[in-house]
N, C-alpha and C positions, 0 to 999 in steps of 0.2 A: 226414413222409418224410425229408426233408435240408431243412436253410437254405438260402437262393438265393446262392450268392458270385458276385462280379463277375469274378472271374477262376478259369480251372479249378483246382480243388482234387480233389485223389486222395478218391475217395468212401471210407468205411468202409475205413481204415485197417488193419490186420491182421484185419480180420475177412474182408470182402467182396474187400477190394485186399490181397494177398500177396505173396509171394516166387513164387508159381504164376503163372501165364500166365492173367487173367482177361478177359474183353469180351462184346458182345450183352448188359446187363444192359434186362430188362421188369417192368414191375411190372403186379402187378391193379388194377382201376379204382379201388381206397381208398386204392392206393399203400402198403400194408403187408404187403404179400409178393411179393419181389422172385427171379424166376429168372434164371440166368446160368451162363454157359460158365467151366468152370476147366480149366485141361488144365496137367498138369506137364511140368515140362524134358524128360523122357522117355517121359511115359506118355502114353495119348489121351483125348481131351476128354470132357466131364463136364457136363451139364445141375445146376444144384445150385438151392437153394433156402433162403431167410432170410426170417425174417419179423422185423419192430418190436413189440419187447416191449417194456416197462419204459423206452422211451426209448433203447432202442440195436437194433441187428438183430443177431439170432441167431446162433449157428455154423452157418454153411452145412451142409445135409445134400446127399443126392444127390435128386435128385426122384425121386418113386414110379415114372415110364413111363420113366425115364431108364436106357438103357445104354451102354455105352464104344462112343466116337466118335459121341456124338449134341451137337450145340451150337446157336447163334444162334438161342432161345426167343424166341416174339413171342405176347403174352396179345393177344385183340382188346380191343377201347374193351368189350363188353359182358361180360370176364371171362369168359365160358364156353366159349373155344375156344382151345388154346396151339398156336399152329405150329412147327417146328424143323426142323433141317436131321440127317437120318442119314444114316450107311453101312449102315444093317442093308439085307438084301435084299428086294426086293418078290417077293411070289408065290410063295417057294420056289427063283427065282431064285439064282444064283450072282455075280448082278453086286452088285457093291461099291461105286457111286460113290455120291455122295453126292444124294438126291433130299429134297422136302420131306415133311413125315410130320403129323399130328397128333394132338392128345387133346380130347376134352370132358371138363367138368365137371358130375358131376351130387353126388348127395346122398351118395356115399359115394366122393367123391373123384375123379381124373383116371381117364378109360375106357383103354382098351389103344390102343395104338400103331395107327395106320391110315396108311397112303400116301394120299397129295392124290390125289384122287379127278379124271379129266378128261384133259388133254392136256399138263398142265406140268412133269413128269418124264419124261423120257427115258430109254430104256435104255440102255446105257453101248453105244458102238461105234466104231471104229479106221479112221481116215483118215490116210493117211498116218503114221504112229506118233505120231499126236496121238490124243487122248481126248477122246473127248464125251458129254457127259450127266449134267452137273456143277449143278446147281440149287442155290443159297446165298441166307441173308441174306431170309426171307418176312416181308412186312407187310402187311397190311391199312389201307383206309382206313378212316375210324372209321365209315360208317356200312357198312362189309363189301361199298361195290358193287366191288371192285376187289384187287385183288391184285399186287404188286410184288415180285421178287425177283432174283437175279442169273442168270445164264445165262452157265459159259463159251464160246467158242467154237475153234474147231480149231486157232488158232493160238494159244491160252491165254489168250487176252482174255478181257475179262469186262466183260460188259455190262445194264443193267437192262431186266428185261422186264413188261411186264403183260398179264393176262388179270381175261374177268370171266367171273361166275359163270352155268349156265344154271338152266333152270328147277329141276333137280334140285340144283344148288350145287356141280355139279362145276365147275372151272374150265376153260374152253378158249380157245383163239384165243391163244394167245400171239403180243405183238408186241412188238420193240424199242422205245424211248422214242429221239424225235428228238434228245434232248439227249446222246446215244449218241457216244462220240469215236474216233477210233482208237487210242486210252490205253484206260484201265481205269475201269470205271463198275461199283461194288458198294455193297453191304449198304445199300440205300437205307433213308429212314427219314420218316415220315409226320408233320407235326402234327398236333395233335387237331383243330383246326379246317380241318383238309385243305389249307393255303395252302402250305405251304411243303416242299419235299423236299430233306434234308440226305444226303449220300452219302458216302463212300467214293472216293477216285479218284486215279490214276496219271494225269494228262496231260499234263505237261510243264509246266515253269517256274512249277511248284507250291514250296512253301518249303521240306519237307523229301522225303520217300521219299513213302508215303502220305497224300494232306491229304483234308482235309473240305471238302465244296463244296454252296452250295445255291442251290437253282432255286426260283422263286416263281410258283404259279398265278395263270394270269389265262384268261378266255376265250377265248383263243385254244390253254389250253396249255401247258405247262411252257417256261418262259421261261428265256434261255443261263445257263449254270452261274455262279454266280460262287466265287473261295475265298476261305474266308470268313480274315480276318486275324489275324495274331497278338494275344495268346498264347493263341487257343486251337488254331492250327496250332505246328508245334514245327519246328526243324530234324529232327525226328525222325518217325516216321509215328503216324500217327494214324486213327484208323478205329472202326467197329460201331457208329455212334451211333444213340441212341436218344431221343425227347422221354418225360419224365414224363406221367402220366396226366392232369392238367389245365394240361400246356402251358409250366409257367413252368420246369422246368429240361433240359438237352440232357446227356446223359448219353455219353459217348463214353473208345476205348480208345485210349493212349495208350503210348509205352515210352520218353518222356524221360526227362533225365536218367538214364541207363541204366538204365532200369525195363524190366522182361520183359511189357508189356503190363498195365496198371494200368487199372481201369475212374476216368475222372474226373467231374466234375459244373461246371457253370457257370451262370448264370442265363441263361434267354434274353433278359429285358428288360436286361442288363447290354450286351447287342450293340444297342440301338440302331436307329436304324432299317436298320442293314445287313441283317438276319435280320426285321425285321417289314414 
């Protein structure tokens, strides 16, 4: 898939990382076909797809279920199910916000587009001339008992929420996560061995605009955030991270150095025991 560098490095250079607006990058469990959000300076976002040929990845194509303004593709640990975030409408519906949607895979490729099945979208509705029913950023944990994703709230906050699955595998019960701040808490992100949750977040007297922050399970519970330290936070923001399929590198978006959103890579044994 990629080498492990000790410090972030721009993934797949003009192939994968652009002049376009890239982030959310997931790969399948072999780690050789990787999905990811491209959205140009003026147009709207784009689910695409590369795969590892010959020792380099591909030119991104668009993926098969993918239409304009669908992004943040998440494959589970067992490959056969990609979650993502759309605007298409549910049900014939007129409302536009953005909820989670999914596909399976079976022997002739990715199924049709379905909306998350349960209680975890919301239909879009007007309080006070704020907007709610904004669902961003879905992960599963690797054995699927749990589901984590972003949920804005009325005054544009954003916060991570979970639910788990019932008998049927719809998801219900959504609840906030206590590590929830009065800042911004998004596009969380899961390791494979379920320890550890890297985020997204706005909280104040972070290093640059958006930093990355991670919380460590233990028995009691997702334990207080910490950010994680330079250089892989920037004076600049940084966000959509994602871990590789067996763990060893953290995949996250980036727009130093005046980059328009660059997907980068870093090892995670490179951090030490801050992240283990």
């Amino acid at each position: 898939m990629s080498a492990a560098p000790e410090e972030p490095t721009q993934f797949a250079p003009g192939v994968i990382s652009t002049q376009e607006r890239e982030y959310g990058i997931t790969f399948t469990p072999d780690g050789r076909e990787a999905y990811f959000t491209r959205r140009s300076r003026r147009g709207p976002s784009r689910i695409m797809v590369t795969r590892w040929e010959e020792g380099g990845w591909t030119e991104p194509e668009r993926a098969s279920f993918a239409a304009e303004r669908d992004e943040a593709p998440f494959i589970t640990a067992a490959g056969d199910t990609l979650f993502f975030v759309s605007r298409r409408p549910i049900g014939g519906s007129f409302d536009r916000s953005e909820n989670i949607w999914y596909v399976q895979r079976g022997m002739e490729g990715w199924s049709e587009p379905e909306p998350l099945r349960g209680t975890v979208n919301l239909p879009r509705g007007e309080i006070d001339d704020f907007t709610v029913g904004t669902e961003l950023g879905p992960t599963l944990t690797p054995e699927g008992a749990l589901l984590y994703w972003t949920r804005t709230s009325p005054d544009w906050g954003s916060d991570i929420y979970v639910a788990e699955p019932d008998d049927s595998g719809a998801f219900i019960d959504p609840r906030p996560l206590r590590l929830n701040s009065p800042g911004e808490e998004l596009n969380p992100a899961i390791s494979p061995d379920g320890r550890l949750l890297v985020f997204q977040g706005y909280r104040g007297g972070g290093i640059g605009d958006d930093d990355l922050y991670v919380s460590r399970r233990t028995d009691f519970g997702w334990e207080e955030p910490e950010l994680l330290p330079p250089p892989i936070n920037s004076g600049d923001s940084e966000g959509h991270p994602r871990f590789s399929p067996d763990g060893r590198l953290l995949f996250f978006s980036s727009d130093r150095g005046g980059g328009f959103d660059d997907i980068y890579v870093v090892s995670v044994a490179a951090l030490g025991g801050f992240i283990q």
